[in-house]
C-alpha positions as CSV (number, residue, x, y, z in Angstrom):
1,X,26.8,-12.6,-6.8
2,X,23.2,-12.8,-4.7
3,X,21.9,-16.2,-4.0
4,X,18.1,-16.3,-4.3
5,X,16.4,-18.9,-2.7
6,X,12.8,-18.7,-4.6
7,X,9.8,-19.9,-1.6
8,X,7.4,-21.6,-2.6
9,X,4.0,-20.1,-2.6
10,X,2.8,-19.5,1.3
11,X,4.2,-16.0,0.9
12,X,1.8,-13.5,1.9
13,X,0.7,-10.5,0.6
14,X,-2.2,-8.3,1.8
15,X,-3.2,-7.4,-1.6
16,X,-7.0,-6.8,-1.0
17,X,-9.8,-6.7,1.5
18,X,-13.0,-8.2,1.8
19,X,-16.3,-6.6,3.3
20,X,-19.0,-9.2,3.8
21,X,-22.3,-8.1,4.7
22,X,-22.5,-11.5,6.9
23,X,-19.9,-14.8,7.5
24,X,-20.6,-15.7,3.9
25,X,-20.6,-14.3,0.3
26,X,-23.1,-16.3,-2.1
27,X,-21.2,-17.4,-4.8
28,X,-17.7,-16.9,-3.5
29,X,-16.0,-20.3,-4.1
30,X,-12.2,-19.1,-2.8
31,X,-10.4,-21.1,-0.3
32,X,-10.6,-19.8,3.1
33,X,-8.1,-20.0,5.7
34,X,-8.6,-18.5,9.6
35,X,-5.8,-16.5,10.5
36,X,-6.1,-15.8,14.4
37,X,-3.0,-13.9,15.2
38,X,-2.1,-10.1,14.7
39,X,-0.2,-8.9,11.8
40,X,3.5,-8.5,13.2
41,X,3.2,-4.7,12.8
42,X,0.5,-4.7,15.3
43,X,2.0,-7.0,17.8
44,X,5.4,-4.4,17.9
45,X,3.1,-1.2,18.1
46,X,2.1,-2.7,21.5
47,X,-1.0,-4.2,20.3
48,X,-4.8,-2.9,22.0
49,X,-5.2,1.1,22.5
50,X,-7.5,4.1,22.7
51,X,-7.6,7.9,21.9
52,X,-7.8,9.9,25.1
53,X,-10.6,11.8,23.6
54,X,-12.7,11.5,20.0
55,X,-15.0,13.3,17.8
56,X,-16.6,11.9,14.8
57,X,-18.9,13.9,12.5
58,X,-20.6,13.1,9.3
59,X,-18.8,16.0,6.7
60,X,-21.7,17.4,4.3
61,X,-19.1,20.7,3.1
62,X,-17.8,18.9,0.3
63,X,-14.5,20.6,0.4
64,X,-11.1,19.2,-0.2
65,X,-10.1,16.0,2.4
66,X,-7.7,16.6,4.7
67,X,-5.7,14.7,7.0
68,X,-2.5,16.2,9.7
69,X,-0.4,13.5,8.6
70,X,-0.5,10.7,5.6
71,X,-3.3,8.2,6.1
72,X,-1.2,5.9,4.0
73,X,0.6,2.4,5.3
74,X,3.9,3.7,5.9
75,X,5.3,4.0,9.2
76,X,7.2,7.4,9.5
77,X,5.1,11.1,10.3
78,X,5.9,12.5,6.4
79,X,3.5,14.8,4.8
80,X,3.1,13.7,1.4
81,X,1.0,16.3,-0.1
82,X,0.4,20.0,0.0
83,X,-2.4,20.3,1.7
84,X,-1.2,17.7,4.4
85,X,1.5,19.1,7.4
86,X,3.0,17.3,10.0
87,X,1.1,15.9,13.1
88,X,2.5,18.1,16.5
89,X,5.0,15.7,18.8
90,X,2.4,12.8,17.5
91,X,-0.6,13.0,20.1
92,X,-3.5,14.7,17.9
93,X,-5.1,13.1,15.0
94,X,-7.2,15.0,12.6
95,X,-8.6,14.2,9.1
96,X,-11.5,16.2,7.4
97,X,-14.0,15.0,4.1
98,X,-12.5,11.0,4.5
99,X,-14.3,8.1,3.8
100,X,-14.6,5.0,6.1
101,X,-13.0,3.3,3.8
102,X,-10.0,5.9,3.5
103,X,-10.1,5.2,7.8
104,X,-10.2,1.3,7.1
105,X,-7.0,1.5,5.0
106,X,-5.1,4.1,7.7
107,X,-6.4,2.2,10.9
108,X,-5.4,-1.4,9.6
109,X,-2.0,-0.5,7.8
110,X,-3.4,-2.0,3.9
111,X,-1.3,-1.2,1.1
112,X,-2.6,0.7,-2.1
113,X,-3.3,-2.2,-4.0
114,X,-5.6,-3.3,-1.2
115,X,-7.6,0.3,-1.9
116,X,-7.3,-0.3,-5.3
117,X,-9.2,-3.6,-5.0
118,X,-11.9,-2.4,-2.1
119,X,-12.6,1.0,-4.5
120,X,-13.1,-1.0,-7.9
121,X,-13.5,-4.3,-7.7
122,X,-11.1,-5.0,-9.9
123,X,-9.5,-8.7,-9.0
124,X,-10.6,-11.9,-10.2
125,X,-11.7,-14.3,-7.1
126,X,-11.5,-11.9,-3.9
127,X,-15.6,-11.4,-4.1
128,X,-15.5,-7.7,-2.9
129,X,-18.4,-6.0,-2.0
130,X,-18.4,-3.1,-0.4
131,X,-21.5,-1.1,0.4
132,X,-21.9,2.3,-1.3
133,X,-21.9,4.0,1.9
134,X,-18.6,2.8,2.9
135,X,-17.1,4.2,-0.4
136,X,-18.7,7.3,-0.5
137,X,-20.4,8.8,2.7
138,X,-17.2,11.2,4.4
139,X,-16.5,12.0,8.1
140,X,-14.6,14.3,10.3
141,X,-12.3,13.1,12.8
142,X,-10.2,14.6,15.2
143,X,-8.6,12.9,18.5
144,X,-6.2,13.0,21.1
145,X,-3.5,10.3,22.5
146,X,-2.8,9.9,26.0
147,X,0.7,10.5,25.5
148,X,2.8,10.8,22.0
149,X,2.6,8.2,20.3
150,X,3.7,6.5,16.5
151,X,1.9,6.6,13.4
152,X,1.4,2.6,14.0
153,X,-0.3,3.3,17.7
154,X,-2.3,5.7,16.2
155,X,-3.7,2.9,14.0
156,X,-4.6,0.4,16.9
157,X,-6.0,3.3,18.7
158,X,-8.4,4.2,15.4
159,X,-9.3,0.6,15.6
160,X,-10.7,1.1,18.9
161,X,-12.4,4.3,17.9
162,X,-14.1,2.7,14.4
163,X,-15.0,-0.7,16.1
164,X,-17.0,2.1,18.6
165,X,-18.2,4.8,16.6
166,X,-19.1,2.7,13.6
167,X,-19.4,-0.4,15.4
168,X,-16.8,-2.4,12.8
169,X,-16.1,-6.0,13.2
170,X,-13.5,-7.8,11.2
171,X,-11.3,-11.0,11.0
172,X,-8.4,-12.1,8.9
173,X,-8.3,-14.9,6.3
174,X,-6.2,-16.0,3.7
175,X,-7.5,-17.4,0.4
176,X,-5.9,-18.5,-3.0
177,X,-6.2,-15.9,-5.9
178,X,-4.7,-15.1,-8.9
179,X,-1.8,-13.4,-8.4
180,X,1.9,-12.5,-10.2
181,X,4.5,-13.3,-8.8
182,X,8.0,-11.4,-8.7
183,X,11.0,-13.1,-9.3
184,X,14.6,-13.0,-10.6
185,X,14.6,-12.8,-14.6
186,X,18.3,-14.5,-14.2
187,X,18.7,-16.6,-11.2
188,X,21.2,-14.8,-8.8
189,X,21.2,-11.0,-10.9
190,X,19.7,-7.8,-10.3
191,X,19.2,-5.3,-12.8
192,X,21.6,-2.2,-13.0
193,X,18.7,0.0,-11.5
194,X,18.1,-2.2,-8.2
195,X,20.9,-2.2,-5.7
196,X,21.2,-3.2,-2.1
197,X,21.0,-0.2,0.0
198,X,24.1,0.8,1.3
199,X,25.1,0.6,4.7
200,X,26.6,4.3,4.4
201,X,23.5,5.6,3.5
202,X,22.5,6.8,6.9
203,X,19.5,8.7,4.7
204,X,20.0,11.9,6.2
205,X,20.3,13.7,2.3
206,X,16.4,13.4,2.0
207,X,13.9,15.7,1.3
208,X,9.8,15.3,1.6
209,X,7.9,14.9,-1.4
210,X,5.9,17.6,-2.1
211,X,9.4,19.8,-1.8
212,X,11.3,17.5,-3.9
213,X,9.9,17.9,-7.4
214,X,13.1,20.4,-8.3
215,X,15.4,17.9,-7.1
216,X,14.0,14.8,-8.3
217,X,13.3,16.4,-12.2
218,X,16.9,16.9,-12.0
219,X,18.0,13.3,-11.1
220,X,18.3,11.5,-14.7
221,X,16.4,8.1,-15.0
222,X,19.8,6.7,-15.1
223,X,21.4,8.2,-12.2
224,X,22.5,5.8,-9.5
225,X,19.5,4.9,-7.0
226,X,21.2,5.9,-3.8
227,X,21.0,9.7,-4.7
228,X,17.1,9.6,-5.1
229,X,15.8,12.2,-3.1
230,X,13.1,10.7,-1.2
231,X,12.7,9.8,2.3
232,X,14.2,5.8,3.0
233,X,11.1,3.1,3.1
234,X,9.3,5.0,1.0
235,X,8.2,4.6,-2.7
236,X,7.3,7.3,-4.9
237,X,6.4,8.9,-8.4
238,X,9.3,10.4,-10.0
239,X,9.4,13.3,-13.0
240,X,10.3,10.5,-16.0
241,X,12.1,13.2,-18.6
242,X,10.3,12.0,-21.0
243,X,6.7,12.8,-22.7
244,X,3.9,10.2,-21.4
245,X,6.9,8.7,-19.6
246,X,6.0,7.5,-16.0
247,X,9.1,7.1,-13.4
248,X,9.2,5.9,-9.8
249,X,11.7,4.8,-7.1
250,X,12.3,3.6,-3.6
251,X,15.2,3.7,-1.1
252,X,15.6,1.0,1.4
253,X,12.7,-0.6,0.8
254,X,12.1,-4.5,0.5
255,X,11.1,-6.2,-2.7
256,X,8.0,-7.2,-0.8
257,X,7.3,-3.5,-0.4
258,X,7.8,-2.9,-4.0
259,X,5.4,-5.8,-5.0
260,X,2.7,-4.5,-3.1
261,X,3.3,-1.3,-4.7
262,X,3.7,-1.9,-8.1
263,X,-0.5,-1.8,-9.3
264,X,-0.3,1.3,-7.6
265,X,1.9,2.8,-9.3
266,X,1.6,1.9,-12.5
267,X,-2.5,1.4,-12.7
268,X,-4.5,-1.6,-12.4
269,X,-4.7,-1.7,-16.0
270,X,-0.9,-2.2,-16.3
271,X,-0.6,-5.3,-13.5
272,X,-4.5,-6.5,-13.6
273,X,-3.3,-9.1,-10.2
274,X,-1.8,-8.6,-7.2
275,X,1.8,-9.2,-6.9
276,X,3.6,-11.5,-4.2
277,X,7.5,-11.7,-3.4
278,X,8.9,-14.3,-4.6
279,X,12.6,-13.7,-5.6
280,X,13.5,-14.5,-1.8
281,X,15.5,-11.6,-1.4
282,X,15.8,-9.9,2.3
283,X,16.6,-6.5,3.7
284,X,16.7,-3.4,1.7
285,X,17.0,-1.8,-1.5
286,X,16.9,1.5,-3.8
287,X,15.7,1.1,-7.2
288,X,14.0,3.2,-9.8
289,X,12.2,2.3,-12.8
290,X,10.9,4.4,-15.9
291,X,9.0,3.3,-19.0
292,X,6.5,4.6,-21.6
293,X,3.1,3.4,-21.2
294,X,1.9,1.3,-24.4
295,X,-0.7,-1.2,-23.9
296,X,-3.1,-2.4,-25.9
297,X,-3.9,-5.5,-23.8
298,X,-7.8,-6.8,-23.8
299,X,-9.4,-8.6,-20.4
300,X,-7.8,-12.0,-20.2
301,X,-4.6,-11.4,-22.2
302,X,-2.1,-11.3,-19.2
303,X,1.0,-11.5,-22.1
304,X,-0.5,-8.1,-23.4
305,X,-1.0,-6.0,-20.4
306,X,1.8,-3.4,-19.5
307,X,4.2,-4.9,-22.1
308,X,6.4,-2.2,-22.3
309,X,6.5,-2.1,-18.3
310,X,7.5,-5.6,-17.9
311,X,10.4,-5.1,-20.7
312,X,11.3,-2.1,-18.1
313,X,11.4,-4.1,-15.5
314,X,13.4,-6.8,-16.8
315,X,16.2,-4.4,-17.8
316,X,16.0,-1.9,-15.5
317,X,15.7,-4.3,-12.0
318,X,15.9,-7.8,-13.5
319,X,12.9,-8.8,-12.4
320,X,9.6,-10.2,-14.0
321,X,6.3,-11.0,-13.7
322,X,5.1,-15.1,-13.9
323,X,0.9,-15.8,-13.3
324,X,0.0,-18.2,-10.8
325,X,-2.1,-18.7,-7.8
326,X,-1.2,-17.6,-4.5
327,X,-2.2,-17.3,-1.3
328,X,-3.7,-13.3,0.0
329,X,-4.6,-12.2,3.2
330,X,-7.3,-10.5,3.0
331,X,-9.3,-8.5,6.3
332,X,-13.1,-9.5,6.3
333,X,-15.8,-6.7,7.6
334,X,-18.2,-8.3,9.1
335,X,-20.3,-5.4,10.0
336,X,-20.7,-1.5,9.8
337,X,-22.9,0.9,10.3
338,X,-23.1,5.0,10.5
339,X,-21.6,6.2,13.5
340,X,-22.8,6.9,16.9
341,X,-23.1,10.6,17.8
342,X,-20.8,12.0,19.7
């Protein structure tokens, strides 16, 4: 048996970001809330640093973006596409053809369903405006650390560099949104296809994604979670077995993890909110879910949207989905401009 105690609604969840072309937006009516201290992530990465050395270049090539390692939020050096490798003992950084925005999301750690939200505009009440520039203009960087360093230093240190280069100034607040929040469909029960992780797992049997497909096509929908072969805290797609079927899993990860995840991976117009954690469940878990997209759901009809997906995830995980307000941290640009030369 798990006991669940549900919170109440202070969780957090970054699920977008705000750029404000000054301290206020006309017409935004949100609640606002300072918040003056460092996300924790920053506080255990050692907190204010700089690149040894930096260059940063306008790209005007239009050839394919590049990065040395993921400019995504997790923490581990994993390449996570083909035409990504791995960053040497973690003291260069190099990225070709990225936006500022792509930058934004790598230096300051947001989730996909923050880019989600900065790139379309999609949520009700977060008041994004983000100017074309930031979207679409690219750049070329490439750095050095003083000594090796994590993924998570490299982010305070690109910090440094865009709050230079580009002259970026930002501040956390939280406001109340619309939001879903994720909860136990039966108080005290998880689905058969979300397990704790296992303290045996010691996830050396891994493999990294863009050399896993053979592995993972092979790994039935309905094949116990522990023997997914993707790396532990991440989530990823998974081949479904099925035609127009969509799949995807996680190892050790936390259900706030998966929240955050979820509009990414199944499309903003499956989960139309961003999600917050509210089963109260801690530590880690594997899961995987697969379903058959189906919706027919118009603007406004939460009960339509991604109706096959919830039914998923209510007998695959035993979770669901209930619409409420919620609080969102949410990072606010307050300035930005085209970089200095070099």
């Amino acid at each position: 048996m798990i006991c669940s105690r549900r919170r109440v609604s202070g969780s957090l969840a970054r699920a977008a970001i705000l750029i404000a072309a000054a301290l206020s937006v006309p017409g935004l009516t949100a609640p606002l809330r300072a918040q003056s201290s460092a996300p924790d992530w920053e506080k255990a990465a050692g907190g204010k640093q700089e690149f040894d050395v930096a260059s940063v270049r306008q790209d005007t090539l239009e050839g394919r973006p590049y990065s040395n390692f993921s400019l995504d939020n997790g923490n581990a050096w994993f390449a996570v596409s083909k035409q990504d490798t791995l960053a040497p003992n973690g003291t260069l950084f190099s990225a070709k053809n990225q936006t500022l925005l792509h930058y934004i999301v790598f230096a300051y750690k947001l989730s996909g369903t923050q880019e989600l939200a900065l790139r379309f505009d999609f949520y009700a009440g977060f008041g994004l405006h983000v100017p074309e520039w930031v979207r679409n203009d690219r750049y070329d960087i490439d750095a050095r650390t003083p000594a090796p360093a994590s993924k998570d230093q490299m982010r305070l240190m690109m910090q440094s560099l865009l709050a230079e280069r580009f002259k970026l100034g930002v501040h956390w607040e939280t406001r109340e949104v619309p939001v879903f929040a994720l909860v136990l469909a039966t108080l005290g029960k998880l689905g058969p296809q979300l397990n704790p992780h296992a303290a045996s797992d010691d996830c050396a049997n891994t493999a990294l994604p863009e050399s896993s497909d053979k592995a993972a096509a092979a790994t039935p929908a309905t094949a116990p979670t522990s023997v997914l072969p993707i790396p532990c805290g991440m989530i990823a797609h998974l081949p479904a077995g099925a035609a127009r079927g969509v799949r995807f899993g996680g190892r050790n990860v936390t259900l706030a993890m998966l929240a955050q995840s979820m509009p990414t991976q199944t499309g903003l117009a499956t989960l139309p909110r961003p999600l917050i954690d509210e089963t109260g469940l801690t530590g880690g878990f594997d899961f995987s879910i697969a379903w058959t997209p189906e919706d027919t759901g118009q603007p406004g009809d939460l009960d339509a949207f991604g109706a096959a997906f919830r039914v998923a995830l209510k007998n695959q995980l035993g979770l669901k989905l209930e619409p409420q307000k919620g609080p969102v941290e949410v990072l606010v640009i307050d300035h930005a401009e085209p970089p200095s030369a070099n």
